[in-house]
C-alpha positions in Angstrom: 116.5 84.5 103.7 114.1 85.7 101.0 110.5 85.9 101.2 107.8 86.2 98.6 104.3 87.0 98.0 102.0 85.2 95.6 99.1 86.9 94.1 96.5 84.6 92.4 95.0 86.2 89.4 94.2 83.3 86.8 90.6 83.7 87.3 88.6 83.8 83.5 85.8 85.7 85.5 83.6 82.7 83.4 80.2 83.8 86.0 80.9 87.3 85.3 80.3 86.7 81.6 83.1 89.1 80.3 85.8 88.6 78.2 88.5 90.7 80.9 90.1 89.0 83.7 88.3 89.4 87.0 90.9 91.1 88.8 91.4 93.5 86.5 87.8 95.1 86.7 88.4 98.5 87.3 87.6 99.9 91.2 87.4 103.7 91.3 89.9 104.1 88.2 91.9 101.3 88.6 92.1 97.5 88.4 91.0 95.7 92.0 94.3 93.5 92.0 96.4 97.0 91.7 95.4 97.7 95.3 96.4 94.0 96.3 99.3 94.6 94.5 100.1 97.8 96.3 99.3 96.3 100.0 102.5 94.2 100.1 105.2 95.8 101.5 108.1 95.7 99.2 110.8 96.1 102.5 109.2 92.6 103.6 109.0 90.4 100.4 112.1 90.3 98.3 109.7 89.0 94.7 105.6 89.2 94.2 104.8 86.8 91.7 101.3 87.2 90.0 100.1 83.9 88.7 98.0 84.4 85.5 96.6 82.8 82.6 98.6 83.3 79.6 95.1 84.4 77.5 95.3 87.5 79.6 99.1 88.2 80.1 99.3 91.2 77.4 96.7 93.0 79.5 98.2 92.5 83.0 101.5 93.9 81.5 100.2 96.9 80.8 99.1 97.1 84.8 102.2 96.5 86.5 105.8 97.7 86.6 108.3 95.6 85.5 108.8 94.4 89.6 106.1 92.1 89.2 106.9 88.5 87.9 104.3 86.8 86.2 104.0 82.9 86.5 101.6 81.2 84.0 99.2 78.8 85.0 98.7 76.5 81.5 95.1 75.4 83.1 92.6 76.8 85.9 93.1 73.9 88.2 92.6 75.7 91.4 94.3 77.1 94.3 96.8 74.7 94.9 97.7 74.0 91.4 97.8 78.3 90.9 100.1 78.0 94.0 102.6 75.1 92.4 103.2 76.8 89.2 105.8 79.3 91.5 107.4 77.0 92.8 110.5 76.9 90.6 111.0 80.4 91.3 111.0 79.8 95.1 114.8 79.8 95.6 115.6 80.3 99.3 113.1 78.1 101.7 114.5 79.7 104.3 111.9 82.7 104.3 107.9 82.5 104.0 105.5 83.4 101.4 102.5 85.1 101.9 99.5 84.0 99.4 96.8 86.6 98.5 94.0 86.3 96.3 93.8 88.9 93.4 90.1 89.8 93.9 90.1 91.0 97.5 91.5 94.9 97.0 90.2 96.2 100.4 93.0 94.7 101.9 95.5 97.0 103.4 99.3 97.1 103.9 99.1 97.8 107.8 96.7 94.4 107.9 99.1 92.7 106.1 102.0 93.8 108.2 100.2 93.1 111.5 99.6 89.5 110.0 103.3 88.7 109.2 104.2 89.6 112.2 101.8 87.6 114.6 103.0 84.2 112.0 106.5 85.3 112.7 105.8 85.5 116.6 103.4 82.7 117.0 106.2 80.5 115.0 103.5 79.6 113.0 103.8 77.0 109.9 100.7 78.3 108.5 98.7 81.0 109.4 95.3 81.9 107.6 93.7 85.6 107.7 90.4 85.3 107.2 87.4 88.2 107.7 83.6 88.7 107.2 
């Protein structure tokens, strides 16, 4: 049983008006998805894909180790379109995969952890964390 965790990072950041990737805007000396990045717990997924747009791969290799597989989304279609463009490298359906957003980097590994665990309990399909 494998499990993986998507993190969805082809934002443009259009409203922002810059010519960087949303998620990699710096937060107190590093880029906000580095802290998503570092909230999943590597003894629970087996692969973290981050799924970006190929007009900002160069500078999301520079961020992350070479753990990290990136997935290429050709065109900003949304969500569930970010979501579908990992889905070849989803080889054991057997596990779950836990989908994050790149832009939220308050999130913490314990949170994460406690979340798992109540969708494994519950014998959820789907289970949504959500917060204020």
């Amino acid at each position: 049983m494998k499990n993986y965790a998507i993190v969805l990072a082809a934002g443009n950041g259009t409203r922002m008006k810059v010519d960087v990737a949303k998620c990699l805007h710096h937060i107190i000396k590093k880029p906000m998805i580095e802290y998503v990045v570092e909230s999943i717990d590597n003894n629970t997924f087996n692969k973290t894909m981050v799924v970006i747009s190929s007009n900002h791969e160069e500078k999301f290799k520079e961020v992350f180790p070479t753990d990290i597989e990136f997935v290429i989304q050709p065109t900003q279609k949304g969500t569930g379109d970010a979501v579908s463009c990992c889905l070849p490298n989803i080889k054991d359906l057997k596990g779950y995969t836990l989908i994050l957003q790149g832009d939220v980097p308050l999130i913490k590994k314990e949170e994460l952890n406690e979340f798992v665990k109540y969708h494994l309990e519950s014998k959820n399909d789907v289970s949504v964390l959500t917060t204020n």
